[in-house]
C-alpha positions in Angstrom: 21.6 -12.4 15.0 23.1 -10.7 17.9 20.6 -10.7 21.1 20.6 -6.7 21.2 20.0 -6.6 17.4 17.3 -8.6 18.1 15.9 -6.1 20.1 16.3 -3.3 17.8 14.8 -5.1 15.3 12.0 -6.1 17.5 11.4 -2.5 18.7 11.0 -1.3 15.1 8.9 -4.1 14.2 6.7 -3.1 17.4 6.6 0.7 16.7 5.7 0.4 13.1 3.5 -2.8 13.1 0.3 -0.5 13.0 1.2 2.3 10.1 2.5 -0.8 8.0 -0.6 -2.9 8.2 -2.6 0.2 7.4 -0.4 0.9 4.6 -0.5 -2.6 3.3 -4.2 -3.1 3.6 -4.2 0.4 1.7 -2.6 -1.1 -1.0 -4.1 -4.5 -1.5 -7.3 -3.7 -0.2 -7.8 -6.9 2.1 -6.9 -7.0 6.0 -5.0 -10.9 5.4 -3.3 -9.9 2.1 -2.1 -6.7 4.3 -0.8 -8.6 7.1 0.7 -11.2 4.9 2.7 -8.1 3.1 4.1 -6.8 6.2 5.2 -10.0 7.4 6.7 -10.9 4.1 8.3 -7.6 4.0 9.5 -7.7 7.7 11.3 -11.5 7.1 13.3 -9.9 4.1 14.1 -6.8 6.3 15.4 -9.1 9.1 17.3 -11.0 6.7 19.4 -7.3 5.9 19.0 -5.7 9.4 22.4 -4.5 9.7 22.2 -2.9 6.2 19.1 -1.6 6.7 19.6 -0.2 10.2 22.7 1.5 8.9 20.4 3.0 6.1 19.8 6.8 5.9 16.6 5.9 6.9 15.1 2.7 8.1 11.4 3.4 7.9 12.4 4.0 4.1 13.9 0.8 3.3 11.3 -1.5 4.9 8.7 0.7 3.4 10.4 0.4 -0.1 10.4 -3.7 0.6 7.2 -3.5 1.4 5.8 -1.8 -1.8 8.2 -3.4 -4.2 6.5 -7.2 -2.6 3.1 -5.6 -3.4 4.1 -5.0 -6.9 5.9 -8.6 -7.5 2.8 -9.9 -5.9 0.2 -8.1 -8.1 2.2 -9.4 -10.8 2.0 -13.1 -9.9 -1.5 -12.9 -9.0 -2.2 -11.7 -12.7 0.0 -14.7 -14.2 -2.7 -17.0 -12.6 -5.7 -15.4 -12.1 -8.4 -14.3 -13.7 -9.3 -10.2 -13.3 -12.8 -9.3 -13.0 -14.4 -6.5 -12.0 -17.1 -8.0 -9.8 -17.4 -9.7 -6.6 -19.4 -13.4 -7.0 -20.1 -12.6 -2.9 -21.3 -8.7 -2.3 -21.2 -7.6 1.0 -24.1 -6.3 3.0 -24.9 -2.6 2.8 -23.4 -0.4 5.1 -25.2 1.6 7.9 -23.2 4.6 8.5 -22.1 7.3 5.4 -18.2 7.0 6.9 -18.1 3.2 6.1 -20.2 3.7 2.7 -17.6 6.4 1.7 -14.6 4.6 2.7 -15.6 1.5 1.1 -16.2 3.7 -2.1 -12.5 5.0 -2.0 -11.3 1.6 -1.7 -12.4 0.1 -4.0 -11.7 3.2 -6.2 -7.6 2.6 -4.7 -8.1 -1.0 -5.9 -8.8 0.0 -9.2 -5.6 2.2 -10.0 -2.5 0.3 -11.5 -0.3 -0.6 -8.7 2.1 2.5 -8.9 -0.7 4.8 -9.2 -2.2 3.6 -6.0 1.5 3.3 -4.0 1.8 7.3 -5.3 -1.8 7.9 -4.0 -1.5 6.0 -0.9 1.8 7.2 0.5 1.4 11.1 -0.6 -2.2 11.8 0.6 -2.5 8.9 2.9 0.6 8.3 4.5 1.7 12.2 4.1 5.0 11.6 2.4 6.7 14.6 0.4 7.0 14.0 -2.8 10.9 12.9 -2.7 9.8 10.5 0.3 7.6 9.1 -2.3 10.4 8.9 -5.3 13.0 7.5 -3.1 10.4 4.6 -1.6 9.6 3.7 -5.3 13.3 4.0 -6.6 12.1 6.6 -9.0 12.2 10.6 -10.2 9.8 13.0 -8.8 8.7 14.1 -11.7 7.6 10.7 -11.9 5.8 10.5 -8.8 4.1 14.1 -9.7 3.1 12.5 -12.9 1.9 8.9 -11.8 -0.4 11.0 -9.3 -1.8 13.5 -11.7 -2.9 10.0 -13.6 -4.3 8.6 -10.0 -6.2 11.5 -9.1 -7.7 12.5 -12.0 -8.8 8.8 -12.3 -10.3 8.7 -8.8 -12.0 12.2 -10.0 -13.5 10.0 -12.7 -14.7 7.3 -11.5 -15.8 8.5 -7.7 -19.4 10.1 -8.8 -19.8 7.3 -11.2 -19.3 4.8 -8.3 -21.0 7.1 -6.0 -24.3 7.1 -8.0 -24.0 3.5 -9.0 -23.9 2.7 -5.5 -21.4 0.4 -5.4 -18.7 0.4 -1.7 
């Protein structure tokens, strides 16, 4: 690449580091797996910089990257691993109500399919309109409306149940 499209691409990388790691770790739950799915994300938007640059919208396209290598890796992970719902190591309890919540909702997120919890996390979390959301995940809104419905009223679920069982 071009020294001054170097630039631009490290200036978008630099503005945007910190809103796509706490996006990623949104979505896979785990501070590594998050920063390994930005980088991965941000190698395969280098590779297309000058298509992506010229895009409507940049953010957009490396966000879409980003999600869609979440997805491909949820589905390798499930080719190889085996899915169970508990932890052999738990983690300490918390001292503060704030982390005790959050660590409620997370794993609450971590439980939702992985379109469920890309709808969830870029509508409510990230504060994306609703054709933000359908154009990021290549999809209708009605979709998106739909796929969120689903989300919520499962986190409505299974919040108090989690809540009362005690479990962050």
């Amino acid at each position: 690449m071009k020294t001054d499209t170097e630039d631009d691409f490290r200036s978008f990388v630099t503005s945007r580091w910190p809103r796509m790691v706490r996006t990623a770790y949104l979505l896979t739950g785990h501070h590594q797996d998050a920063e390994d799915l930005v980088q991965t994300a941000l190698v395969k938007a280098y590779t297309r910089w000058s298509r992506v640059r010229e895009s409507q919208d940049p953010d957009a396209y490396v966000w879409r990257i980003m999600i869609n290598t979440n997805i491909d890796r949820l589905r390798r992970i499930r080719l190889r691993e085996w899915l169970t719902h508990f932890l052999p190591d738990t983690a300490g309890p918390d001292t503060t109500d704030q982390l005790a919540e959050r660590g409620v909702v997370l794993a609450a997120l971590r439980q939702l399919p992985p379109r469920q919890r890309a709808t969830v996390v870029l509508r409510y979390l990230e504060d994306r309109s609703e054709s933000e959301v359908a154009a990021l995940l290549g999809t209708h809104v009605g979709t998106v409306r739909s796929q969120t419905a689903k989300a919520l009223a499962r986190l409505r679920r299974e919040l108090p149940a989690m809540t009362a069982a005690g479990q962050p």
